[in-house]
Backbone as JSON Lines, residues from 0, in Angstrom:
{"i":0,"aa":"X","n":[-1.3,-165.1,-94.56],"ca":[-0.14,-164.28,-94.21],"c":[-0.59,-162.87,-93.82]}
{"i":1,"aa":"X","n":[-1.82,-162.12,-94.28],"ca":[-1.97,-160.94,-94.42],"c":[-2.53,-160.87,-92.85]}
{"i":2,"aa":"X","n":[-3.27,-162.3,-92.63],"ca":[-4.04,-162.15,-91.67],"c":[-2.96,-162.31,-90.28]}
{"i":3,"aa":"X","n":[-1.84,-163.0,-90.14],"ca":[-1.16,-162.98,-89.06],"c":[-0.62,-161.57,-89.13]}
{"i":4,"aa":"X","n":[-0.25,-160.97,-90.16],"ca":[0.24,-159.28,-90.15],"c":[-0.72,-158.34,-88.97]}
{"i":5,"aa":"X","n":[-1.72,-158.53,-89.5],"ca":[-3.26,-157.58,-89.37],"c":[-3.07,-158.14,-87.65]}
{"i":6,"aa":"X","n":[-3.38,-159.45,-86.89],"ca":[-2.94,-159.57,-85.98],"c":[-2.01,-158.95,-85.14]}
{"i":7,"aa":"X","n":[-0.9,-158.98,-85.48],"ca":[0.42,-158.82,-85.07],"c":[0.47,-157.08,-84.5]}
{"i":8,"aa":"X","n":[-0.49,-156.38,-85.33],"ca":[-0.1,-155.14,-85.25],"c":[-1.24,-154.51,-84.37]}
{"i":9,"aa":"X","n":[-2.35,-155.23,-84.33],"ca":[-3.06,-155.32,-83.2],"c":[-2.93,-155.61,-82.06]}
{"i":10,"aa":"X","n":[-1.86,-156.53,-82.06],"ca":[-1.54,-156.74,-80.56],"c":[-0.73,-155.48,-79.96]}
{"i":11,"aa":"X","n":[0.12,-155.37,-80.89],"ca":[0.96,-153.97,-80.95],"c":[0.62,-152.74,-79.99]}
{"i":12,"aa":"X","n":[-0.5,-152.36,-80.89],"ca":[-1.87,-151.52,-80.23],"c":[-2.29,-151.47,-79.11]}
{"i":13,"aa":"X","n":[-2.65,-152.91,-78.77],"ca":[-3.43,-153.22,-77.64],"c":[-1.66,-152.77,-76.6]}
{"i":14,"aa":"X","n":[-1.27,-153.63,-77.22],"ca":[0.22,-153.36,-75.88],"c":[0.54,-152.24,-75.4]}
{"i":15,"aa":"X","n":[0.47,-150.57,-76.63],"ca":[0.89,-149.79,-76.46],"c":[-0.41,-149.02,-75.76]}
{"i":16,"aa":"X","n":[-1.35,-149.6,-76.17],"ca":[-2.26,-148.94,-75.15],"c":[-2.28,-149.13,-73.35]}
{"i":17,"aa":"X","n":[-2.1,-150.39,-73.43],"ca":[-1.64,-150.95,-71.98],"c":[-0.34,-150.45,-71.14]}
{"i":18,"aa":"X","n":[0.1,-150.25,-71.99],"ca":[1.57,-149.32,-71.5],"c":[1.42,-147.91,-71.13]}
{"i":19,"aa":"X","n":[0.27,-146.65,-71.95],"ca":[-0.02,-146.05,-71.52],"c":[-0.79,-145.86,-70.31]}
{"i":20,"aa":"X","n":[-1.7,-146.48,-70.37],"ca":[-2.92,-146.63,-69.46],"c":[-1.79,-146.97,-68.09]}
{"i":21,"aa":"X","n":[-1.02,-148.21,-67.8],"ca":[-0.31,-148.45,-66.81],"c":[0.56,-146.96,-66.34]}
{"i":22,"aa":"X","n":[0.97,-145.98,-67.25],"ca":[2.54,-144.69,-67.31],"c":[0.82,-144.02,-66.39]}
{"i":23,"aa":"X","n":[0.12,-143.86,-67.07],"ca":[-0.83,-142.57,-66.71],"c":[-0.87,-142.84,-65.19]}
{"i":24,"aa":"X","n":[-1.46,-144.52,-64.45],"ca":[-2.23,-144.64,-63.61],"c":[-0.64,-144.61,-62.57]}
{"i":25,"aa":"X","n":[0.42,-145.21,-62.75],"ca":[1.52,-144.9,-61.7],"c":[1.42,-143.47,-61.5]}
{"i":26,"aa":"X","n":[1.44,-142.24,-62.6],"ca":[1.55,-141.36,-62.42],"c":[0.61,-140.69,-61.47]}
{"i":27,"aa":"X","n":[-0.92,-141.18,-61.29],"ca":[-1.87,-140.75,-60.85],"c":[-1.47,-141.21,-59.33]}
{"i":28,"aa":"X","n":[-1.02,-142.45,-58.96],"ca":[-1.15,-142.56,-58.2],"c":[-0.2,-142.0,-56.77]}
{"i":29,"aa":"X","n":[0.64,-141.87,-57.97],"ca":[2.2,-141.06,-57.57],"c":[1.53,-139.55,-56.93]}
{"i":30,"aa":"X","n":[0.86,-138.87,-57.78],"ca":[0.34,-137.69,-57.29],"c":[-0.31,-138.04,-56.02]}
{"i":31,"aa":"X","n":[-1.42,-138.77,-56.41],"ca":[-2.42,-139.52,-55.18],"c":[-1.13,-139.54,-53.46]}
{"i":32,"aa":"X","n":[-0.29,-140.25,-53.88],"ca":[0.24,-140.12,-52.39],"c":[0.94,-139.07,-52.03]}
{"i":33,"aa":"X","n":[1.51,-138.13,-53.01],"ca":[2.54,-137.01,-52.57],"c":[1.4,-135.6,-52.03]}
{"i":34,"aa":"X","n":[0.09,-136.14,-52.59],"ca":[-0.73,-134.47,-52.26],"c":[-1.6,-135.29,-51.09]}
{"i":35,"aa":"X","n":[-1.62,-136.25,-50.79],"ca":[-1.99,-137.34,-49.54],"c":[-1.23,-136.68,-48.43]}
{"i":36,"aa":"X","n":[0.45,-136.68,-48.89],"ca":[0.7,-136.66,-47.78],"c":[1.4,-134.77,-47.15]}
{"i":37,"aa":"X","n":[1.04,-134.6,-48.41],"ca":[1.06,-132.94,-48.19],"c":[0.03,-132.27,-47.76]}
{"i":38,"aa":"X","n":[-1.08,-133.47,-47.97],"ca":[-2.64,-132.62,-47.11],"c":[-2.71,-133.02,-45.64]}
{"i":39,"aa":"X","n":[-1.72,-133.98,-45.4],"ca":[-1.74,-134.14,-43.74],"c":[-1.15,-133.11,-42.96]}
């Protein structure tokens, strides 16, 4: 039981890390095209 817990909250982790990582890189890329197209 302890061990599906210990799991569970790891995945958690991993998810919320993936969620960041995904917020950061839209954001990057968001910049990426607006100063793209402000340097033309």
């Amino acid at each position: 039981m302890g061990l599906a817990i210990r799991v569970l909250s790891r995945i958690d982790v991993v998810m919320q890390e993936i969620r960041y990582v995904v917020i950061m890189y839209s954001i990057a890329l968001k910049d990426w095209k607006t100063s793209g197209i402000r340097y033309q």
